[in-house]
N, C-alpha and C positions, 0 to 999 in steps of 0.2 A: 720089873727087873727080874732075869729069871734064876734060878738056885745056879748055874752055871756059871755067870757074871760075878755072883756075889762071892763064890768060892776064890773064882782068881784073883778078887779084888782083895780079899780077905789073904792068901795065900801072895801077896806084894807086901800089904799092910805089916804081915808077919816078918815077911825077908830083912823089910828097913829096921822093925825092931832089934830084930835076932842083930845084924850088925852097931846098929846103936849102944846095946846092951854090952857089947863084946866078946857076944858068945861065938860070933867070928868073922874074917876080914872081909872086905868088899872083894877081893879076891880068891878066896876058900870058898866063898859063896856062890862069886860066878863062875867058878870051877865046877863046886856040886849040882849046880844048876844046868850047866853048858849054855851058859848065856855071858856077853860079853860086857865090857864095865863100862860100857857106851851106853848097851841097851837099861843096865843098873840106874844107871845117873839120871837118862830121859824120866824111866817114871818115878824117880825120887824126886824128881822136879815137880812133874804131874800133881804127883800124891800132897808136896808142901805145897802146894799153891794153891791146890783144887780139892783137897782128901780124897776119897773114895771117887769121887766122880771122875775127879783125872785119870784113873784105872780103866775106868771103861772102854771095850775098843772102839775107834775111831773111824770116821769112813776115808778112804783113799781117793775118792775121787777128787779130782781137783775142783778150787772152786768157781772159775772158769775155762770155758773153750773158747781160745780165740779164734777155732776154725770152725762155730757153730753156725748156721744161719742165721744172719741177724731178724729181729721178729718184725721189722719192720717190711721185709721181704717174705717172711712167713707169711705175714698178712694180704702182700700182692699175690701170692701164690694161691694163696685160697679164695682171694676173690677173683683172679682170673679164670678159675676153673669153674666157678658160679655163674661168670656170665658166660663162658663159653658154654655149659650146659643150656641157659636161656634160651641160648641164640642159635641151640640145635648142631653146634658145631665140636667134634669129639673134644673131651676134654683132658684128655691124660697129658702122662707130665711134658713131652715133646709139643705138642700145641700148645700147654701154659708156655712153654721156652719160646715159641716162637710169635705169642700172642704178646708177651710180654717186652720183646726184642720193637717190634713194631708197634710200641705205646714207648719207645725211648727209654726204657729200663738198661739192668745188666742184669738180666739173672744169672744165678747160679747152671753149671753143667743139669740136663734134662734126668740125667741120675740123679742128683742131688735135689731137684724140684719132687721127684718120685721116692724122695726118702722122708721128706718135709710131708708130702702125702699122707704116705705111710703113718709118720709119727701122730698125725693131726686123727688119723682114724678114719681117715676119708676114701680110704684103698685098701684092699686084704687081698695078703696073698694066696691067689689061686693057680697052683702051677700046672695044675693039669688044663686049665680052660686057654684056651685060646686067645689074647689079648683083643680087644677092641682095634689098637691101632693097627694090627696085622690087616684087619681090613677094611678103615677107615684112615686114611693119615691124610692131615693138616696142608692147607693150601693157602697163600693169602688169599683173601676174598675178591681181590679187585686187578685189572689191568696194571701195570707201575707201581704195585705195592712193594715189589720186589723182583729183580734181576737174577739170574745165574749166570755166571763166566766158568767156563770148564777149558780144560786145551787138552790134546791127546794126539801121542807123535800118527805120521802118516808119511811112507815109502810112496815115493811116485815112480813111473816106470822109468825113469831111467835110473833110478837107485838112489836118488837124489833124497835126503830126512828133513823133513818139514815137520811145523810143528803147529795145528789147526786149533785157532781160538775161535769158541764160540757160546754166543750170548743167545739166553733163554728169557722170556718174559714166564713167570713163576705160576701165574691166574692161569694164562692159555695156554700155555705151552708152545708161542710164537716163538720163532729165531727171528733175535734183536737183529741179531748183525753174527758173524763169520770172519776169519783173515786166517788167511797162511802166512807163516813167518817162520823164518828160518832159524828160531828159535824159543824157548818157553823163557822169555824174559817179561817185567813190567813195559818195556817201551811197546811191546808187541799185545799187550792186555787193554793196556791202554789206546792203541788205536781203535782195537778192536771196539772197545766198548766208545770209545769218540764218535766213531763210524755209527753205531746205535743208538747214540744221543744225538745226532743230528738228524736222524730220520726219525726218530719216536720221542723227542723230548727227553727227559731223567725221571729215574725212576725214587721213589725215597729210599730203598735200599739194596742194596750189592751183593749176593751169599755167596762165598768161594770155599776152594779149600783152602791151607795152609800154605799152598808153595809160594816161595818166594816173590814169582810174578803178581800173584795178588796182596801179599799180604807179608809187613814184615813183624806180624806177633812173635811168632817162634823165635824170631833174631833179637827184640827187643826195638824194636825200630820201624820206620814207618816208608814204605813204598812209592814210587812216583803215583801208583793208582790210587792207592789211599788218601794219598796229599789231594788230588787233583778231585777226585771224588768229592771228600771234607770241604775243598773250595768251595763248590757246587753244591753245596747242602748234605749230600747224598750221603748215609751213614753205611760203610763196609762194614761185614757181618761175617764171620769163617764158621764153617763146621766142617765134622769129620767126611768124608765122602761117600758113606751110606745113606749120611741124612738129607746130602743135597738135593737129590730127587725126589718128589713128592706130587701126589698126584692127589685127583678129586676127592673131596670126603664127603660129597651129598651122596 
């Protein structure tokens, strides 16, 4: 205990006597002090209940976070990035996310798997070095492991606005399937990727972004392609639209 703690612990000790004795009031006190008779009371409570060790300062941090990682996912995390290293395939936190997504998990955002990293002592930050994934990033490893559905408008020459869906197989880079539709709705996502599943069978999972035609997360609700997917086994998967594309990591 250091001569620091003991002085303030001593200089409380003092204050409750001084008023005790009635050399003067709870309020003369918290006056000369400039401390409030709130703050007075708390460690008069301290002090009778606890003596001197109630005085001591306390820590603030709370005694849980309920927005922590659970450890049970701490520990998928880390062994996902164990065998992805085994098995020669990059291992950072984006490939734990999508290695993890495809073994039927929910992980956490690929930030928050790279902060779990971090904590675990498994990653140091280096800002000046170049990341691994800048020139390795994450592909599933197989045919049908995974889908892409993208749409993006398109002017045809008579001025007429179309709206062009189309399906990627994620391992090769094949085009599933294509549709023009006259507009970015689910009925129009949904043929498109029909049209795919009937010439290449289904895939185990979906990756889109957020619009509405694919995916009603944002809204709280769930999509004709989601439903129709979910029927079929097939599990719908969203990210932001940077991560959609991915290419070879050998």
């Amino acid at each position: 205990m250091g001569t620091k703690e003991v002085t303030m612990e001593v200089k409380y000790a003092a204050m409750f006597a001084s008023v005790q004795a009635g050399e003067e009031s709870v309020t003369e006190l918290c006056v000369r002090l400039g401390i409030s008779r709130k703050s007075y009371y708390k460690y008069l409570a301290r002090f009778t209940s606890e003596g001197l060790k109630g005085l001591q300062p306390r820590s603030r941090r709370p005694l849980r976070s309920p927005t922590a990682t659970p450890q049970e996912m701490v520990e998928l995390i880390t062994m996902a990035r164990a065998v992805l290293a085994c098995e020669g395939w990059d291992n950072g936190a984006l490939s734990i996310f999508y290695r993890l997504l495809r073994e039927g998990e929910q992980p956490p955002s690929w930030r928050t798997i790279h902060r779990v990293l971090v904590r675990q002592g498994l990653v140091s930050a280096e800002p000046k070095k170049r990341p691994r994934s800048s020139r390795h990033r994450f592909e599933f490893p197989a045919p049908d492991d995974c889908w892409q559905i993208d749409a993006f408008g398109c002017l045809l020459a008579g001025g007429e606005s179309v709206v062009i869906f189309e399906v990627k197989d994620d391992c090769s880079r094949a085009q599933i399937a294509n549709l023009g539709w006259t507009a970015e709705d689910t009925l129009g996502a949904w043929e498109c990727l029909a049209r795919g599943i009937d010439d290449f069978g289904k895939p185990h999972l979906l990756l889109s972004d957020n619009s509405l035609a694919f995916s009603g997360k944002a809204h709280n609700g769930v999509v004709l392609v989601e439903r129709n997917l979910m029927a079929l086994g097939v599990k719908p998967i969203t990210s932001r639209g940077y991560q959609v594309v991915c290419v070879n990591a050998s």
